[in-house]
OpenMM code with the backbone's topology and positions (N, CA, C; nanometers):
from openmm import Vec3, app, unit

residues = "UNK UNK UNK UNK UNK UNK UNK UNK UNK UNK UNK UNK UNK UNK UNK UNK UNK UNK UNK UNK UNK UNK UNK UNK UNK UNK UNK UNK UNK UNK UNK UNK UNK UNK UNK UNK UNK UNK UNK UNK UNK UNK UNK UNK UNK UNK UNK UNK UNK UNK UNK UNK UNK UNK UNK UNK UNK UNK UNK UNK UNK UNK UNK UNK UNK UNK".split()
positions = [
    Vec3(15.9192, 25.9774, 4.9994),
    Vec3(15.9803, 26.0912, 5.0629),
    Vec3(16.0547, 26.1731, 4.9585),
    Vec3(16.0617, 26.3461, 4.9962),
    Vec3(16.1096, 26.3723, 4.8977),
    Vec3(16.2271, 26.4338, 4.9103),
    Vec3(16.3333, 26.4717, 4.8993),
    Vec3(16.4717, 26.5567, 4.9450),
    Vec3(16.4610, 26.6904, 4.8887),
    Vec3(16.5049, 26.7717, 4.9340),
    Vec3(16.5507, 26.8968, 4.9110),
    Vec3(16.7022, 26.9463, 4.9548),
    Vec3(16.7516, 27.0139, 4.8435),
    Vec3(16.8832, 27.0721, 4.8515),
    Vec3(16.9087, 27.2175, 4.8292),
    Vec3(16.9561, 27.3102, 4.9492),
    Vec3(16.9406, 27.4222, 4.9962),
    Vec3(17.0654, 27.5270, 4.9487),
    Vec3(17.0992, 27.5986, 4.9463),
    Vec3(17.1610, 27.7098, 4.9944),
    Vec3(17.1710, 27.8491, 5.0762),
    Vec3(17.2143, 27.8331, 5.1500),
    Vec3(17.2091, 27.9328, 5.2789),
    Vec3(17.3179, 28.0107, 5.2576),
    Vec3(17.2371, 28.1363, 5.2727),
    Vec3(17.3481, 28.2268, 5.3287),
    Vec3(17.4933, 28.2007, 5.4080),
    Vec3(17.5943, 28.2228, 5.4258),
    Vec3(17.6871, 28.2185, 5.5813),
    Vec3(17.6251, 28.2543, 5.6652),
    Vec3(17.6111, 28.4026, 5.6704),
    Vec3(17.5592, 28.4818, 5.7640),
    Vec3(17.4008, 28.3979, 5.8452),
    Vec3(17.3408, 28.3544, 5.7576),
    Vec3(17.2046, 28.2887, 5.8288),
    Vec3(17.2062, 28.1377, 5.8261),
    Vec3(17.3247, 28.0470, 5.8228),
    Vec3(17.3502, 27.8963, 5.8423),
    Vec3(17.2848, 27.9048, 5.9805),
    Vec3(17.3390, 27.9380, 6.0801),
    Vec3(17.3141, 27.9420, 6.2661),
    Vec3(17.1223, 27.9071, 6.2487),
    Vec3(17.1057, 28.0314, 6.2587),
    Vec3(16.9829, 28.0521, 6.2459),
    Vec3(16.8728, 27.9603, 6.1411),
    Vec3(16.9109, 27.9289, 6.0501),
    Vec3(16.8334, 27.8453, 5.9475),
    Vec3(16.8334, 27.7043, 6.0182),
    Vec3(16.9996, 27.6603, 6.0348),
    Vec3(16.9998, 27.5285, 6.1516),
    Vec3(16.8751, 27.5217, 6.2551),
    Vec3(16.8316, 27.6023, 6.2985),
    Vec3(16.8200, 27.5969, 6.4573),
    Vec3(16.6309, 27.6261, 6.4078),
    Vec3(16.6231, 27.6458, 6.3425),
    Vec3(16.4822, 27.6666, 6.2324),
    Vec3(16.4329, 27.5022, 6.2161),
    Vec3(16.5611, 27.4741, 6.1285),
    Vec3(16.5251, 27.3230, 6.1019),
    Vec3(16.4763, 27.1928, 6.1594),
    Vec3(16.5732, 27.2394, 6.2558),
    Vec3(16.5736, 27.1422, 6.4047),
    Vec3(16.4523, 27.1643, 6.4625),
    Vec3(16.3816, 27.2936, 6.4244),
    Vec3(16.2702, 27.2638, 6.5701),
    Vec3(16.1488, 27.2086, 6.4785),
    Vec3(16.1554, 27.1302, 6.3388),
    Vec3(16.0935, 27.1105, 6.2647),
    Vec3(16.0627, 26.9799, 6.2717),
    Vec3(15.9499, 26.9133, 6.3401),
    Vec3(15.9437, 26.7399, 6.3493),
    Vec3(15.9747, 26.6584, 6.2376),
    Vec3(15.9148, 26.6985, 6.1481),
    Vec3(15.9410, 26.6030, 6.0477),
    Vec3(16.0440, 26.6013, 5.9717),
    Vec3(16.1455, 26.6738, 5.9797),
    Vec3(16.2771, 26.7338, 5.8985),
    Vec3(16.3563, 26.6877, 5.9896),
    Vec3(16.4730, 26.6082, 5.8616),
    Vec3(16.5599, 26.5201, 5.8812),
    Vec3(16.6773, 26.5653, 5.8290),
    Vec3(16.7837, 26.5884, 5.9026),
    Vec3(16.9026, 26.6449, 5.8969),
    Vec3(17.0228, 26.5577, 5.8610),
    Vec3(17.0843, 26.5495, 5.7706),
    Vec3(17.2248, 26.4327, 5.7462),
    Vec3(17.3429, 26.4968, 5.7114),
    Vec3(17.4250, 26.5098, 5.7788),
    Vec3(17.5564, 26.5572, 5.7111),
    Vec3(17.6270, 26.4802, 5.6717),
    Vec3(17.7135, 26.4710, 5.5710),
    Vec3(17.8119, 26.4043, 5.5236),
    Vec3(17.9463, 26.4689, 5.4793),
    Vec3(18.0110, 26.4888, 5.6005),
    Vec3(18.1136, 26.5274, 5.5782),
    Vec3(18.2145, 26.4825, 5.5298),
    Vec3(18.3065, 26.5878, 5.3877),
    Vec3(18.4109, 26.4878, 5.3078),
    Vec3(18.5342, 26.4755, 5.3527),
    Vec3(18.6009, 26.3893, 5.3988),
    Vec3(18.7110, 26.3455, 5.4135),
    Vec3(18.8373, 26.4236, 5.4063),
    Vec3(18.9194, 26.4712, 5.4870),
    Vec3(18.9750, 26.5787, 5.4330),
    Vec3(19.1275, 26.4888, 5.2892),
    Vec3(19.1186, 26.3897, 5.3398),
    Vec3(19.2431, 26.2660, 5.2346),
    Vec3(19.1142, 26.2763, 5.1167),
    Vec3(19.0102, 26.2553, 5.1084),
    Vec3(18.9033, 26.3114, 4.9579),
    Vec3(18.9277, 26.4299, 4.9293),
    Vec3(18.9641, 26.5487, 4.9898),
    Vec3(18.9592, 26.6842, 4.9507),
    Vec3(19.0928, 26.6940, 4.8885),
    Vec3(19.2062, 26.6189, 4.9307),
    Vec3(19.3173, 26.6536, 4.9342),
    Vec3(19.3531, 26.6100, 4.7777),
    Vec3(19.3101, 26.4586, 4.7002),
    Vec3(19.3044, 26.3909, 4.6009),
    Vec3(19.2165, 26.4842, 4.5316),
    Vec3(19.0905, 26.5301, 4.5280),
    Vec3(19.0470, 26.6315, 4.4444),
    Vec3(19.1618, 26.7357, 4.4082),
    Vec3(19.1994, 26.8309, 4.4968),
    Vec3(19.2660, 26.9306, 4.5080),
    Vec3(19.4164, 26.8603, 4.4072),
    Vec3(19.4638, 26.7899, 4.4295),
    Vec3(19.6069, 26.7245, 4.3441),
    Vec3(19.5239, 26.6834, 4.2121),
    Vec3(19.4186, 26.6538, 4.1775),
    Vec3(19.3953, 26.6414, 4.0451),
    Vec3(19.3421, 26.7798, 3.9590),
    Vec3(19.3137, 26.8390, 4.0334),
    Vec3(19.2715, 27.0111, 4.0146),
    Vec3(19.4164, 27.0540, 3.9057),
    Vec3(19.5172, 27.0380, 4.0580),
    Vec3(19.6394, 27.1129, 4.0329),
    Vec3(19.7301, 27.0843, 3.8928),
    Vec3(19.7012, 26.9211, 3.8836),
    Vec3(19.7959, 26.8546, 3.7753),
    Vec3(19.6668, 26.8463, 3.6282),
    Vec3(19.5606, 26.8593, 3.6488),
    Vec3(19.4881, 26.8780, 3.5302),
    Vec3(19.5539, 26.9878, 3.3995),
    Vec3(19.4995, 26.9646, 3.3192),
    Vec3(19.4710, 27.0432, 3.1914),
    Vec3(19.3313, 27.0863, 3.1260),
    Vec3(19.3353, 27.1920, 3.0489),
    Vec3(19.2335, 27.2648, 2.9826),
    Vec3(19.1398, 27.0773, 2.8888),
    Vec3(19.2093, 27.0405, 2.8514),
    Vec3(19.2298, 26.9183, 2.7800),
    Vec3(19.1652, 26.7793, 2.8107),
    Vec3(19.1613, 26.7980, 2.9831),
    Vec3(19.1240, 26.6603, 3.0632),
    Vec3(18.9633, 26.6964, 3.0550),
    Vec3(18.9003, 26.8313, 3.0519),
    Vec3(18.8189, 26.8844, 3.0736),
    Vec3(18.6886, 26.8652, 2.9797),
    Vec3(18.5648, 26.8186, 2.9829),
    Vec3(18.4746, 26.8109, 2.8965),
    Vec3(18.3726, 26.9407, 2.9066),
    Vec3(18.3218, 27.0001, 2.7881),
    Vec3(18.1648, 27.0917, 2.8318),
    Vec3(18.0807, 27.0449, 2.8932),
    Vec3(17.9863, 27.0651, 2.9416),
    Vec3(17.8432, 27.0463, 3.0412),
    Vec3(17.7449, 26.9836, 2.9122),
    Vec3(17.7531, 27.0569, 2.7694),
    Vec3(17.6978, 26.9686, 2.7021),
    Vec3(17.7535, 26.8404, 2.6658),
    Vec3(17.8588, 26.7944, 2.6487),
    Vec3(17.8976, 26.6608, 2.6218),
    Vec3(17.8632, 26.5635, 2.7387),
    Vec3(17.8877, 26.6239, 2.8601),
    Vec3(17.8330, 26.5520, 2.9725),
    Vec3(17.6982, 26.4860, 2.9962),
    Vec3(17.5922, 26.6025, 2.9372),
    Vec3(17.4873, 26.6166, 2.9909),
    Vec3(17.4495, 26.5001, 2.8974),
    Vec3(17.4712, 26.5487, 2.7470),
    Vec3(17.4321, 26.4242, 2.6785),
    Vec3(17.4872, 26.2894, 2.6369),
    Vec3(17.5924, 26.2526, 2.7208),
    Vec3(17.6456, 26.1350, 2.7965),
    Vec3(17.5419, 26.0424, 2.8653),
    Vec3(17.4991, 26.1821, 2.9351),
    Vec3(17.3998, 26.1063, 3.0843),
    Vec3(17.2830, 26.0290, 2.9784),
    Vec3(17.2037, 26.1111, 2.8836),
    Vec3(17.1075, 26.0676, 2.8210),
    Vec3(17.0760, 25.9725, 2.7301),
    Vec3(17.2178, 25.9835, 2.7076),
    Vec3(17.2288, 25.8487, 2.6110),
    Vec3(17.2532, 25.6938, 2.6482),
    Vec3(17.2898, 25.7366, 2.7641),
    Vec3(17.2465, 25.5898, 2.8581),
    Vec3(17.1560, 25.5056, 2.9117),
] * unit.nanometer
topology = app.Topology()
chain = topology.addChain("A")
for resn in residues:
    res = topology.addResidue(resn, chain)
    for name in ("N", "CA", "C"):
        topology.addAtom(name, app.Element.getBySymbol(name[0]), res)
């Protein structure tokens, strides 16, 4: 099976939903985050530094070197 990950408009979420749904084989999962997860993101946001912060390349080639 294979997944796909979307972005929708605001304006056409309703409508794209209701698209999806009438789709047999399409499988819908939400996972909604926690608002005590949002809240711990948001306090490490706030108390971060420029410093705590890595580039997308050091990351990326983190991942690869594993």
């Amino acid at each position: 099976m294979k997944q796909v990950t979307l972005s929708v408009p605001e304006d056409k979420y309703d409508f794209f939903m209701e698209l999806m749904k009438s789709i047999d084989f399409v499988s819908i999962e939400n996972f909604p985050i926690p608002v005590s997860h949002k809240n711990i993101v948001r306090e490490r946001i706030k108390n971060s530094t420029r410093d705590d912060f890595k580039s997308w390349k050091e990351v990326r080639t983190s991942f690869k070197t594993k």
